[in-house]
C-alpha positions in Angstrom: 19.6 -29.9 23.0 21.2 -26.9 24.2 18.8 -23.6 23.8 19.9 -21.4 21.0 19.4 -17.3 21.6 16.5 -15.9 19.5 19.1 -12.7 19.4 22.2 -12.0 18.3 25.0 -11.4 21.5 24.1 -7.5 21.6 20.4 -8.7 22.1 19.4 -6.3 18.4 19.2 -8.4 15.7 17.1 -11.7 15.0 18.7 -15.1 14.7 15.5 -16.9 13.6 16.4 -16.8 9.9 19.7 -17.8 10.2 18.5 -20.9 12.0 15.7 -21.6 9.7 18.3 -21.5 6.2 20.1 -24.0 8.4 17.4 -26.4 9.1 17.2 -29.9 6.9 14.1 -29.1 5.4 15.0 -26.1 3.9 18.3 -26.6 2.8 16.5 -29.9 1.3 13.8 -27.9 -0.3 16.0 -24.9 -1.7 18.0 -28.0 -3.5 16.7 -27.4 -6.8 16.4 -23.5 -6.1 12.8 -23.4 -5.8 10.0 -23.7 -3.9 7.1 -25.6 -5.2 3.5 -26.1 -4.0 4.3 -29.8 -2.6 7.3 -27.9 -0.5 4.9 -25.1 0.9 2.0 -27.7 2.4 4.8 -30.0 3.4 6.4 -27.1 5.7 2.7 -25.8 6.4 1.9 -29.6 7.8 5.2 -29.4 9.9 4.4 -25.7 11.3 0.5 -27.6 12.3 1.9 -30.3 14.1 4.5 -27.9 16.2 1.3 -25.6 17.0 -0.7 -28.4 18.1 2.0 -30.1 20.3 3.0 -26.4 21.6 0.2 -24.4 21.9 -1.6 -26.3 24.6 1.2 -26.3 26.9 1.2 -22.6 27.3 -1.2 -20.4 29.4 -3.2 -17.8 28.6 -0.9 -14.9 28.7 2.2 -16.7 27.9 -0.5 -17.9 24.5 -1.3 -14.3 23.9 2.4 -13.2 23.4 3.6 -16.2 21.8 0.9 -15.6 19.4 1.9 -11.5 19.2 5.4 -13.0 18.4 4.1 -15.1 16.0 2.7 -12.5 13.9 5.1 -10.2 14.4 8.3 -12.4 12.6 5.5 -13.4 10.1 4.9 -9.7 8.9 8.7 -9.3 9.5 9.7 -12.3 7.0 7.0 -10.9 4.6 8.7 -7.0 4.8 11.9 -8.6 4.6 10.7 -10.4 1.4 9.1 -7.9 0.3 12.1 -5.3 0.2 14.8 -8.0 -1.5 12.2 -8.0 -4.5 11.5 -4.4 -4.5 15.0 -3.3 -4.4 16.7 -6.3 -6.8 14.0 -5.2 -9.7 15.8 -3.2 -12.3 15.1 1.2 -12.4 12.3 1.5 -15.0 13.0 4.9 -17.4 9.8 6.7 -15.2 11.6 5.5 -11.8 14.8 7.1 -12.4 15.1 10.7 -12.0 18.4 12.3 -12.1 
């Protein structure tokens, strides 16, 4: 399998989530347009069993920044979230100011 770029072609913006809406199992999960609980542990198990094959493969410092990645696009996919709620919910009267 040829390796795909984590970064676009100017090297600024991520690819990951473009990758990840492609994948089987989300497309198969996002059939019925929702997640349910059955679809969350099924993609929790899958994440496991990559972090066990993966994680003791890697050294200690190559383990201490695949880890800072880690938690980096985590808090980055839970902003991103985050902000598409905030800023789809409609202007309440006491939000808008003219």
């Amino acid at each position: 399998m040829a390796r795909l770029s984590w970064l676009d072609s100017a090297g600024e913006t991520t690819l990951i989530d473009e990758y990840a809406q492609k994948s089987g199992t989300f497309i198969e999960a996002m059939a019925d347009g929702k997640i349910d609980e059955s679809e969350v542990q099924a993609q929790e198990a899958r994440l496991v069993e990559l972090m066990k094959k993966i994680e003791p493969k890697l050294d200690d410092d190559q383990h201490a920044e695949i880890t800072e990645l880690l938690c980096e696009l985590s808090a980055y996919n839970l902003m991103q979230m985050l902000h598409m709620i905030h800023s789809s919910r409609p202007m309440t009267a006491s939000a808008w100011r003219p």
